[in-house]
N, CA, C and O atoms as a Tinker XYZ file with bonds, in Angstrom:
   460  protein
     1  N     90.714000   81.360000  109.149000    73     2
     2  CA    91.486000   80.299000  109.767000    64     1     3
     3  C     91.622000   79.151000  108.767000    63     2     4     5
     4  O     90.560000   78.805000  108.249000    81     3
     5  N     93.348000   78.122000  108.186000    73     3     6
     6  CA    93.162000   77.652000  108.039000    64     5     7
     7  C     92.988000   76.324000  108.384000    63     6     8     9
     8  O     92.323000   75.481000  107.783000    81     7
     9  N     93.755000   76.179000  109.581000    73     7    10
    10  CA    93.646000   74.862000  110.854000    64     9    11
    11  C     94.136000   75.586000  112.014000    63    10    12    13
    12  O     94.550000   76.735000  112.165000    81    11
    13  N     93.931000   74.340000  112.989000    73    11    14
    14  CA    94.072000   74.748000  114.315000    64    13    15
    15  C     94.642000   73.183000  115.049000    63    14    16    17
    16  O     94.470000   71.980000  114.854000    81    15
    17  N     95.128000   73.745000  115.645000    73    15    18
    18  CA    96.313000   72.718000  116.864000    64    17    19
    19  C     96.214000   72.860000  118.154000    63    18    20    21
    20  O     97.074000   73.525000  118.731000    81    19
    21  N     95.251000   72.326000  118.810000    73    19    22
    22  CA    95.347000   73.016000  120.013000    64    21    23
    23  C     95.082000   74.587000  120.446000    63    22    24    25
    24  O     94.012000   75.159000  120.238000    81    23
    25  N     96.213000   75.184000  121.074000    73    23    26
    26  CA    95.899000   76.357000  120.988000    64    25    27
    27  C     96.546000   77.174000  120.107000    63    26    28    29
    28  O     96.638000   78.390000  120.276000    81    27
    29  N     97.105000   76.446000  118.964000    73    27    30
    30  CA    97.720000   76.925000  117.921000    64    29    31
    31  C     97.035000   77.569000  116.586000    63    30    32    33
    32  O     96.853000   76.576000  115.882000    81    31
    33  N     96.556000   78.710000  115.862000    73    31    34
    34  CA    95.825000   78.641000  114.485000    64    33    35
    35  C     96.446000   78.999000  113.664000    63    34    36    37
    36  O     97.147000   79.981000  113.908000    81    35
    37  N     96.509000   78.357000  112.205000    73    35    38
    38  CA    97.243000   78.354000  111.344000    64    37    39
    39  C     96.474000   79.648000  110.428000    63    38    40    41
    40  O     95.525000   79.233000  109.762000    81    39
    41  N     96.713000   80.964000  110.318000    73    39    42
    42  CA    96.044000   81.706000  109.764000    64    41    43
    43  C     96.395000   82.139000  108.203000    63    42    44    45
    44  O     97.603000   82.350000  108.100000    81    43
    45  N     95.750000   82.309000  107.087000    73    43    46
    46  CA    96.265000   83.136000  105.913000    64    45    47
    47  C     96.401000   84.375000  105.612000    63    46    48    49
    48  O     95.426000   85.081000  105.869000    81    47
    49  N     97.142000   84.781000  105.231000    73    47    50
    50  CA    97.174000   86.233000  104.994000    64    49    51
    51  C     96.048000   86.880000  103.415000    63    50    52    53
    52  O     96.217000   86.515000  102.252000    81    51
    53  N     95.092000   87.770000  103.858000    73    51    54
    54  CA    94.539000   87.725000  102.587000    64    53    55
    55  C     95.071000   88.589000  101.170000    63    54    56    57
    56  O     94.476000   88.806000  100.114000    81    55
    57  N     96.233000   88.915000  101.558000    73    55    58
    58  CA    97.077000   89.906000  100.443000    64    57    59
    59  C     98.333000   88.448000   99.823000    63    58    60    61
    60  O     98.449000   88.031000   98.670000    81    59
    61  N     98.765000   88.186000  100.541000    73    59    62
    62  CA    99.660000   87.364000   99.919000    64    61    63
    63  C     99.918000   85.939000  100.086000    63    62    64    65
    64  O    101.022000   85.397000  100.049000    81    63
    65  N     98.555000   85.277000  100.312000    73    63    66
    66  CA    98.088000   84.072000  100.293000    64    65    67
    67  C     98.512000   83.405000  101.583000    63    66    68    69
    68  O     97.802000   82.656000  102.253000    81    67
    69  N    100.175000   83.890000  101.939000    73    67    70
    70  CA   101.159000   83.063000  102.830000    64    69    71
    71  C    100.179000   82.509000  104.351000    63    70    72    73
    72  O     99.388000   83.204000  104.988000    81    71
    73  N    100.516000   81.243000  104.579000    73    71    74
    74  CA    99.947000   80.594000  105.984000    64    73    75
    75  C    101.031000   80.937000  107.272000    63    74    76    77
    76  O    102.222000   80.626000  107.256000    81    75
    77  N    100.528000   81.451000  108.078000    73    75    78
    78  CA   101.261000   81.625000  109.431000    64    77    79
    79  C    100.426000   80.964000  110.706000    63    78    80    81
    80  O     99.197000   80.923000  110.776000    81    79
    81  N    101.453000   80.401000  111.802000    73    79    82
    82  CA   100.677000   79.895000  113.186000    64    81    83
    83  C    100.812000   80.929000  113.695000    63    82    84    85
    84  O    101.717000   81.665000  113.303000    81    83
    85  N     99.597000   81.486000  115.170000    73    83    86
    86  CA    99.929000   81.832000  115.671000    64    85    87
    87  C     99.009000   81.613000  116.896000    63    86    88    89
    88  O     97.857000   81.215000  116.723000    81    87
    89  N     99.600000   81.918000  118.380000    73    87    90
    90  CA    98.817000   81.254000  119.437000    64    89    91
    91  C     97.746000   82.133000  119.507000    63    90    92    93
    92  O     97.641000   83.325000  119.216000    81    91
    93  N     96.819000   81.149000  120.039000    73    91    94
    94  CA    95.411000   81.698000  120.293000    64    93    95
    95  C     95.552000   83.524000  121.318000    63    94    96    97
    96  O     94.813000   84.489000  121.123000    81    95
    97  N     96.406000   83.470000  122.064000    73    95    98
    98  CA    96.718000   84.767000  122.814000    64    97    99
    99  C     96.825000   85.854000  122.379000    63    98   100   101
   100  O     96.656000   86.879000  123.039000    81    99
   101  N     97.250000   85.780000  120.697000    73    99   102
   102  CA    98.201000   86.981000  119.976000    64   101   103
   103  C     96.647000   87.592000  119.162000    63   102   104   105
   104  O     96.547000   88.738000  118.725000    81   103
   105  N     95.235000   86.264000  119.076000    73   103   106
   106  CA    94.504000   86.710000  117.983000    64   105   107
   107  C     93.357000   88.009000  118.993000    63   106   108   109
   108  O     93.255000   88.226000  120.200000    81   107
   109  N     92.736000   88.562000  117.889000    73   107   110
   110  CA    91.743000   89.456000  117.892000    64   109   111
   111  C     90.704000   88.862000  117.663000    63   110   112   113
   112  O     90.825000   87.693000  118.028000    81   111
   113  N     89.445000   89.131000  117.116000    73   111   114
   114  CA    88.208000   89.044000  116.168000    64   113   115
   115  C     88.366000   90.675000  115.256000    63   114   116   117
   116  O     88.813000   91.782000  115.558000    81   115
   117  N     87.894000   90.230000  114.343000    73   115   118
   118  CA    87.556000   91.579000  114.004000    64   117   119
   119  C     86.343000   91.576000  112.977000    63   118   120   121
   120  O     85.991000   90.889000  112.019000    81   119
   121  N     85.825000   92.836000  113.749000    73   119   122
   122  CA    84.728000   93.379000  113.110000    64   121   123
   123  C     84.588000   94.528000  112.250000    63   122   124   125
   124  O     85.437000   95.417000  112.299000    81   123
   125  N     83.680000   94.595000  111.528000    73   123   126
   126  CA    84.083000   95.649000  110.531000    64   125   127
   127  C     82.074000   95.404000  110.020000    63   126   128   129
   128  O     81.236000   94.602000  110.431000    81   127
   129  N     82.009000   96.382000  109.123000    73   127   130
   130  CA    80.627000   97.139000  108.569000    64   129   131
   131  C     80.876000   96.679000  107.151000    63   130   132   133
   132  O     81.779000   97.364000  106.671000    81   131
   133  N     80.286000   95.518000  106.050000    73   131   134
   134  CA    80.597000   95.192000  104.918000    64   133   135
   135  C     80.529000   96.496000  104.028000    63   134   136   137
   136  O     81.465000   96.902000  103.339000    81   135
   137  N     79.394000   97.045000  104.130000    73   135   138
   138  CA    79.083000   98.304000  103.691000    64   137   139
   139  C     80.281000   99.451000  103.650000    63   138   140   141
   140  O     80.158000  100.372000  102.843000    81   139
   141  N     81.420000   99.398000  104.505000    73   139   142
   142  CA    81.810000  100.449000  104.623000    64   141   143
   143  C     83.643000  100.211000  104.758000    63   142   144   145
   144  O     84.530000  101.059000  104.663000    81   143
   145  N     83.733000   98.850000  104.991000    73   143   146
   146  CA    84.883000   98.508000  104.965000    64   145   147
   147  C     85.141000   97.096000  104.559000    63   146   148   149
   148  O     84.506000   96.080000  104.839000    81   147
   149  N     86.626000   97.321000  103.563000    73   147   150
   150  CA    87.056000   96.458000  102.754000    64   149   151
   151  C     88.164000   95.941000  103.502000    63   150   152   153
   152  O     89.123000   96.672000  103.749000    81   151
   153  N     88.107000   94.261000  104.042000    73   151   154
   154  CA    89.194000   93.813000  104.850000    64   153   155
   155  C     90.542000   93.628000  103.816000    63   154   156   157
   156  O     91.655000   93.818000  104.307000    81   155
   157  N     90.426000   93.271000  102.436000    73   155   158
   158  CA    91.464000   93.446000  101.819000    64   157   159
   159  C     92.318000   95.254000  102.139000    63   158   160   161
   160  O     93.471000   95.509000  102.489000    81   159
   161  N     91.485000   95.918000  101.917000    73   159   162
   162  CA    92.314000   97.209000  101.942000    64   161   163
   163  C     92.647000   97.136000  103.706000    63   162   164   165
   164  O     93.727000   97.628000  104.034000    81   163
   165  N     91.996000   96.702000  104.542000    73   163   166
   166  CA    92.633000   96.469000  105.948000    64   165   167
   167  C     94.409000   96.236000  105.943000    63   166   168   169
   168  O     95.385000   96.936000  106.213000    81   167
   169  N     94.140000   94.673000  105.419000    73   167   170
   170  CA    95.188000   93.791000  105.006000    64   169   171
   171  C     96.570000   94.156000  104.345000    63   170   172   173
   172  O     97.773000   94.009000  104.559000    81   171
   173  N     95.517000   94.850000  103.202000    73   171   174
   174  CA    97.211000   96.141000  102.678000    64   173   175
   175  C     97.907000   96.815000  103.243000    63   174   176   177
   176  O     99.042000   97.034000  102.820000    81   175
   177  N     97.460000   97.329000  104.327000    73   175   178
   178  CA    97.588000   98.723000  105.366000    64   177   179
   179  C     98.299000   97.854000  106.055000    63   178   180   181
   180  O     98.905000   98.483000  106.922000    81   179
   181  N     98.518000   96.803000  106.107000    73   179   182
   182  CA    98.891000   96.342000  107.678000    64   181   183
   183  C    100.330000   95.597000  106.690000    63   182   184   185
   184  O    101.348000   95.386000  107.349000    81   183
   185  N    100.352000   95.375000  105.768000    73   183   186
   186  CA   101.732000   94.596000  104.776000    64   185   187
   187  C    102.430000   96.181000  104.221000    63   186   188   189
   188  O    103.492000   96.328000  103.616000    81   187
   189  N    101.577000   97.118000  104.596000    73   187   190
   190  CA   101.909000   98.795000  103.349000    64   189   191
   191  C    101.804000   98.441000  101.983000    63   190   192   193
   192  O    102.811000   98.781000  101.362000    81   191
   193  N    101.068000   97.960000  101.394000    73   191   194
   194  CA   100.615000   97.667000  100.319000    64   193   195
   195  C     99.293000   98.567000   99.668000    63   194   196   197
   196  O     98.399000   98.656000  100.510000    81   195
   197  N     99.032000   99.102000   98.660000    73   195   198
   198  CA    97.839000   99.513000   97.958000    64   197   199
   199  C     97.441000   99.278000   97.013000    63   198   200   201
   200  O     98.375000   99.147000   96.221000    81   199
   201  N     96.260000   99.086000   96.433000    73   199   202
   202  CA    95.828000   98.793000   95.088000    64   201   203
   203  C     95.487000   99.941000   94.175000    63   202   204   205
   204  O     94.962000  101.001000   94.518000    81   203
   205  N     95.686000   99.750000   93.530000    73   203   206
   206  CA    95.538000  100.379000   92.165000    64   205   207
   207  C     93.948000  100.580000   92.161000    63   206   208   209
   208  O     93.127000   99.665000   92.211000    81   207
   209  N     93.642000  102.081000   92.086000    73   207   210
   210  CA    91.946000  102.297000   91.864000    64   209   211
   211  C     91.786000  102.641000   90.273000    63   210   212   213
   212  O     90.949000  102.067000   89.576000    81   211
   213  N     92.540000  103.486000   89.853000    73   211   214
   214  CA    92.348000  104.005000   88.532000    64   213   215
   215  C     94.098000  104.548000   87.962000    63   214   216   217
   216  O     95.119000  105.015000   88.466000    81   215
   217  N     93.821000  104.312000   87.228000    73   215   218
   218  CA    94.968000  104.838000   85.933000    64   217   219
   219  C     94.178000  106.090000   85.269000    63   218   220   221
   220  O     93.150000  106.161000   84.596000    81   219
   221  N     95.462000  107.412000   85.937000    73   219   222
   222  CA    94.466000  108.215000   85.070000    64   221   223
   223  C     95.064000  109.487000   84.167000    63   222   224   225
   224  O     94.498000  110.562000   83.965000    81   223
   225  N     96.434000  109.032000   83.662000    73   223   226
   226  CA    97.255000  109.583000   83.034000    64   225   227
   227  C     98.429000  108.635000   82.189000    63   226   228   229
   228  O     98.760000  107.467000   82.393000    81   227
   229  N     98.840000  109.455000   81.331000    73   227   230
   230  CA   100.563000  108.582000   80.592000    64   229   231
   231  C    100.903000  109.668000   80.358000    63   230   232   233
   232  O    100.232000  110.653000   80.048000    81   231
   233  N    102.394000  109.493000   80.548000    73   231   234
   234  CA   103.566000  110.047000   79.841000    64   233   235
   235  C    104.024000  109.305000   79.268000    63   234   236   237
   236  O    103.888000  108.105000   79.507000    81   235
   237  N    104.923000  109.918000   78.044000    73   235   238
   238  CA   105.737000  109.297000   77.464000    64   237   239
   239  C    104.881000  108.770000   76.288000    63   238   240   241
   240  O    103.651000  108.743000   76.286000    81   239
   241  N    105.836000  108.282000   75.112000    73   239   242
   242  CA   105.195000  107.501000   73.670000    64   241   243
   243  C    105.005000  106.117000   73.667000    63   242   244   245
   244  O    105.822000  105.196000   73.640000    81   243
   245  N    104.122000  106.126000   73.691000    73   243   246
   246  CA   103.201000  104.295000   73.869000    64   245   247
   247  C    104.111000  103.761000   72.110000    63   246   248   249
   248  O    104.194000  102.594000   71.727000    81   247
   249  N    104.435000  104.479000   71.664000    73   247   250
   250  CA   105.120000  103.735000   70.177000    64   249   251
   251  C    106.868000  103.646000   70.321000    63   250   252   253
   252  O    107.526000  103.333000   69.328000    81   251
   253  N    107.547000  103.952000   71.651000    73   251   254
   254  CA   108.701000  104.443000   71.887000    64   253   255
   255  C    109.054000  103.316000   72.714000    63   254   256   257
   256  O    108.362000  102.300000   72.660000    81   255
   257  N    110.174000  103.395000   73.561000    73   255   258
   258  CA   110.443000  102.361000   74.065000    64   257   259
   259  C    109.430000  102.356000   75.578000    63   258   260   261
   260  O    108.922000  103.375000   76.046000    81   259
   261  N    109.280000  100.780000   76.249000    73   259   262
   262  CA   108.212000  100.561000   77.375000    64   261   263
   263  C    108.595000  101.336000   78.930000    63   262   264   265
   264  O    107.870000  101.658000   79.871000    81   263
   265  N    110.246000  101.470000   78.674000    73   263   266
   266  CA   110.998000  102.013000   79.966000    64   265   267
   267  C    110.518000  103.265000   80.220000    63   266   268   269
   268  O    110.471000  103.763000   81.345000    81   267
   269  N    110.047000  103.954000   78.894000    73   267   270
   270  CA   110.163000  105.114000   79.000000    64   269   271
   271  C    108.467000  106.057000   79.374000    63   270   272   273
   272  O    108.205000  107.255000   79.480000    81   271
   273  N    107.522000  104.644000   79.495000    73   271   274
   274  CA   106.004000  105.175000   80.169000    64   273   275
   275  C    106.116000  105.301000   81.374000    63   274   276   277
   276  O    106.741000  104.478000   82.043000    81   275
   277  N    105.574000  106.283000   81.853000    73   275   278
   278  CA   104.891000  106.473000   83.123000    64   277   279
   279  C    103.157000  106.343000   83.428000    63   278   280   281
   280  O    102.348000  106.270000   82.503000    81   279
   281  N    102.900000  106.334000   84.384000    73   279   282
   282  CA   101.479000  106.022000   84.204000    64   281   283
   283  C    100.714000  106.716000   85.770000    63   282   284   285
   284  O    100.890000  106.180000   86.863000    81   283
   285  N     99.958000  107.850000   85.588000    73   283   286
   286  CA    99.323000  108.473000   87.288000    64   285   287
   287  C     98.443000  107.472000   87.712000    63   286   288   289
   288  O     97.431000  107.140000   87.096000    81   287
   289  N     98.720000  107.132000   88.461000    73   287   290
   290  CA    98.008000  106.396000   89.736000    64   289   291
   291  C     97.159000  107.096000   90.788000    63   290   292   293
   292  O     97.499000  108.107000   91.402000    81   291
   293  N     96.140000  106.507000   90.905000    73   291   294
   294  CA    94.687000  106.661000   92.012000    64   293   295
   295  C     95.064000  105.597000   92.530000    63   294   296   297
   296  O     95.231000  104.597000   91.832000    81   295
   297  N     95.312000  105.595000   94.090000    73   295   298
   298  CA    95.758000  104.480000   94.608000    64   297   299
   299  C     94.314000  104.633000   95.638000    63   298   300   301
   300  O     93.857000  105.688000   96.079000    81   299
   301  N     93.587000  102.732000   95.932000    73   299   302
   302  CA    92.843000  102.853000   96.382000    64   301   303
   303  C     92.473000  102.931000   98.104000    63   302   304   305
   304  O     93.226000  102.386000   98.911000    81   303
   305  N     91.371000  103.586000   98.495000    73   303   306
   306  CA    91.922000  104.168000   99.870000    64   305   307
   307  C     92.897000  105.271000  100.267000    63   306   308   309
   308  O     93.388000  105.528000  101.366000    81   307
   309  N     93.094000  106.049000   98.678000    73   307   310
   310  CA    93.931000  106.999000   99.288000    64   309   311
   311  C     93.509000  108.451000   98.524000    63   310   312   313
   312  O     92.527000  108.453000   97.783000    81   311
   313  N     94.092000  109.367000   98.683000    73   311   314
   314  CA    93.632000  110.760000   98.653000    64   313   315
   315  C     94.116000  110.925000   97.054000    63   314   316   317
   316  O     94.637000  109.992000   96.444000    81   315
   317  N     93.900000  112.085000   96.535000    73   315   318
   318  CA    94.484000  112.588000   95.325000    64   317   319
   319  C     95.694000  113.432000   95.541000    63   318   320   321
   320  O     95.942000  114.147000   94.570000    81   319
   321  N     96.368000  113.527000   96.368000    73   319   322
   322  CA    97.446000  114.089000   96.870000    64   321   323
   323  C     98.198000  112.978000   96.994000    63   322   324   325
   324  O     99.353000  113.260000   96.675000    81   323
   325  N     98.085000  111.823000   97.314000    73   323   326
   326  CA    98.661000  110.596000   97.242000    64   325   327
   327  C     98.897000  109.480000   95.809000    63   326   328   329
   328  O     99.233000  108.301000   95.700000    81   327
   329  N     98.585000  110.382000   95.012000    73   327   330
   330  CA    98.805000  109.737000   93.510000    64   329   331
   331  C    100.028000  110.187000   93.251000    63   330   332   333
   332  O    100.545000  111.260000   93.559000    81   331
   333  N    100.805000  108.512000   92.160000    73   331   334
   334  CA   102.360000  108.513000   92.188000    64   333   335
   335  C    101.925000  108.557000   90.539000    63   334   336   337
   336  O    100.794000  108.438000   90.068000    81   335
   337  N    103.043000  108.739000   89.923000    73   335   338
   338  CA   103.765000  108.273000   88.693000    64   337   339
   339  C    104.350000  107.303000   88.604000    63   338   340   341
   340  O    105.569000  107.416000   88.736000    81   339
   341  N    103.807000  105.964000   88.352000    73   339   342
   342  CA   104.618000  104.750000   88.095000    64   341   343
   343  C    105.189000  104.288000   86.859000    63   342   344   345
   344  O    104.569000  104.615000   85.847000    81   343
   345  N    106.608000  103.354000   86.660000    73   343   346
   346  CA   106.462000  103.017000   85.725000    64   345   347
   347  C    106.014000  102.263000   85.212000    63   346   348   349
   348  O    105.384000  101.606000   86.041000    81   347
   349  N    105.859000  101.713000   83.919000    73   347   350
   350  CA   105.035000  100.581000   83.442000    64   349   351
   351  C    105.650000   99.365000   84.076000    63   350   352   353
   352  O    104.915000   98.592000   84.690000    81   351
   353  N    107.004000   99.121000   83.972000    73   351   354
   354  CA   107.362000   97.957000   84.526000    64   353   355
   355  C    106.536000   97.154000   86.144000    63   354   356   357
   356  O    106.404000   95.963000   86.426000    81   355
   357  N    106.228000   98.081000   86.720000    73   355   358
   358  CA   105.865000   98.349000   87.968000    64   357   359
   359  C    104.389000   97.809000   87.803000    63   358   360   361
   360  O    103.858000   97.119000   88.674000    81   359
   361  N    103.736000   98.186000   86.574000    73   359   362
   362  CA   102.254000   98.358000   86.403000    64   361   363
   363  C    101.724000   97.262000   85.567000    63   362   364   365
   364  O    100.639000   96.706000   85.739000    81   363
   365  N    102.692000   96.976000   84.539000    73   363   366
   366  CA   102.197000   95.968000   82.996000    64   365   367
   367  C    101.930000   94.578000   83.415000    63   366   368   369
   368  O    101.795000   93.626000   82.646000    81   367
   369  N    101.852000   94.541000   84.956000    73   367   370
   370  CA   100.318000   92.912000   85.071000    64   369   371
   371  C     99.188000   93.197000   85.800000    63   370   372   373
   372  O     98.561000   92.322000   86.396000    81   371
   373  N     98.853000   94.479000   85.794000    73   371   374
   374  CA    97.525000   95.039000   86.647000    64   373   375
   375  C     96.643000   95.364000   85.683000    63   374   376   377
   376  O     96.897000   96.054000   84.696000    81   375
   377  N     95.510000   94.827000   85.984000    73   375   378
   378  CA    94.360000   94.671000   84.957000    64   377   379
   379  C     94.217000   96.036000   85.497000    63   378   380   381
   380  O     94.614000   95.656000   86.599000    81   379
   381  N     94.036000   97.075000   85.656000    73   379   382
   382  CA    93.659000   98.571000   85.838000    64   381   383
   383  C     94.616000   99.374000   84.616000    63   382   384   385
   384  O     94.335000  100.288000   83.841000    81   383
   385  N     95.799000   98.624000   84.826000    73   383   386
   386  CA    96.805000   99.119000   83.704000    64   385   387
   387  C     95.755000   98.781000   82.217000    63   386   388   389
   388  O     95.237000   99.617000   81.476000    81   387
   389  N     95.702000   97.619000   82.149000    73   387   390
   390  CA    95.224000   96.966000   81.193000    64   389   391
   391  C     93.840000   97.310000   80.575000    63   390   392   393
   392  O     93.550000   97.034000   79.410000    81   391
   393  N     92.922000   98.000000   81.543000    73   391   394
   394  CA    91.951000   98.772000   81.335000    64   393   395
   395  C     91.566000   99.574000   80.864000    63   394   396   397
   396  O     90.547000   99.671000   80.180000    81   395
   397  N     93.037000  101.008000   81.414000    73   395   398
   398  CA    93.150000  101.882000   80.836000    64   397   399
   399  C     93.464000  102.058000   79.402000    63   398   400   401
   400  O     92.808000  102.735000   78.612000    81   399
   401  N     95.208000  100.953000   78.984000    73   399   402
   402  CA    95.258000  101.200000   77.709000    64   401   403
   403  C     94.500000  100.454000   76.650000    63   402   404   405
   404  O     94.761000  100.447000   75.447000    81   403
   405  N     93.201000   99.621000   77.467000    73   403   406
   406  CA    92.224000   99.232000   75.993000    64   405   407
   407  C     91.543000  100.574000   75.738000    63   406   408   409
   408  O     91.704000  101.354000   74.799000    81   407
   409  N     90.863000  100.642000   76.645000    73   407   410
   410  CA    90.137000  102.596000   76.686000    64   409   411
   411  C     90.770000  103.528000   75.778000    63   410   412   413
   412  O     90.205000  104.401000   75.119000    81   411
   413  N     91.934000  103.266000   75.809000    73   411   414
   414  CA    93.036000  104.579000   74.966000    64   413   415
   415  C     93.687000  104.147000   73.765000    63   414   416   417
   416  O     94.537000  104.704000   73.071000    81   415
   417  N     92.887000  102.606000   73.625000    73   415   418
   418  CA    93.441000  102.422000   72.059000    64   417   419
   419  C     94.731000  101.896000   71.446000    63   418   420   421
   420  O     95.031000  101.835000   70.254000    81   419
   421  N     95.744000  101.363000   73.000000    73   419   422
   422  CA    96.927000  100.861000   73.222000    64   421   423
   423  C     97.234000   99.185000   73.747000    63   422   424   425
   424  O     98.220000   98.729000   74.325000    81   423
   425  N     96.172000   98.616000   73.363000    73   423   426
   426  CA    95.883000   97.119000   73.625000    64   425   427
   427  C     97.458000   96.382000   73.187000    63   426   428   429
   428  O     97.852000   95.271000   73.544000    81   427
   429  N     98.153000   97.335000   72.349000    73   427   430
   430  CA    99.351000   96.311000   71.830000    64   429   431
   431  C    100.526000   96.310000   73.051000    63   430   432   433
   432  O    101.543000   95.621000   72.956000    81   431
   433  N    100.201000   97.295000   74.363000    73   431   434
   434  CA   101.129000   97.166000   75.272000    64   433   435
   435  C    100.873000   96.704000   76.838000    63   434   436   437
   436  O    101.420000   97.059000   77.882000    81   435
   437  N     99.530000   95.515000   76.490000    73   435   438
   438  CA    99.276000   94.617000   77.042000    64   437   439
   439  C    100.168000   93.592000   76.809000    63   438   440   441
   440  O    100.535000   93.251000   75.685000    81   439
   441  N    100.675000   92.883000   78.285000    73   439   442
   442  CA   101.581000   91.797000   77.645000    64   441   443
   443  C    100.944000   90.780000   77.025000    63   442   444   445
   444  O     99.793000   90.745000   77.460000    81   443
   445  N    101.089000   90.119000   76.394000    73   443   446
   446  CA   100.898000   88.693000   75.375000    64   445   447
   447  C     99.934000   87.824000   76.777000    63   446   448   449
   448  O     98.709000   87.820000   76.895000    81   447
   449  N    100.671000   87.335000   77.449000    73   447   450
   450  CA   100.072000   86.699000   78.736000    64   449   451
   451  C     98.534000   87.080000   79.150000    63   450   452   453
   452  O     98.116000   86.237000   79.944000    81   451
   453  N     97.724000   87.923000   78.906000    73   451   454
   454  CA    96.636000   88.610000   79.342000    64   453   455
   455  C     95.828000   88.443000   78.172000    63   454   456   457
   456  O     94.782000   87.795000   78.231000    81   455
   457  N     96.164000   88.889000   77.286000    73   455   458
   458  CA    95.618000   89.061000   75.823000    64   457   459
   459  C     94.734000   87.723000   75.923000    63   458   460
   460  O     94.048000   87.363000   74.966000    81   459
């Protein structure tokens, strides 16, 4: 919660910062097991959003043009049947991206901004 009005609460969203009211009628509580559940990955699920668990492939020539990488995705909370091929454009401000290509020796296709 970040304020309250009466029976009004001004709530944040924890994926995309944004503040919304909404009346006390519409809210829940929610409970959850720290151990076992992550309210961010809640939060995603509920915007359809996922995070990035691991980078665990490339296509394409890291010395060629940037359009032309792809990159396998472990998306987190989700199965291995549920891994995409993204492109870099999609990927080149996710420190998981950024992880991978220090690991692989490709630090030069980190953007400047991170470095």
């Amino acid at each position: 919660m970040v304020n309250r009005h009466g029976s009004i609460y001004a709530l944040q969203n924890l994926v995309t910062g944004e503040t919304k009211d909404f009346h006390i009628s519409r809210l829940q509580p929610f409970y959850f097991d720290e151990e076992h559940t992550n309210p961010e990955l809640i939060a995603n699920k509920d915007d359809d959003l996922v995070n990035v668990d691991v980078i665990l492939a490339m296509r394409g020539n890291p010395r060629g043009s940037k359009r032309t990488l792809r990159f396998l995705v472990h998306w987190q909370g989700c199965t291995d049947k549920e891994d995409t091929w993204e492109p870099y454009s999609n990927l080149r401000d996710n420190i998981k991206l950024h992880e991978y290509l220090t690991t692989n020796h490709m630090r030069s296709l980190i953007p400047r901004k991170f470095k």
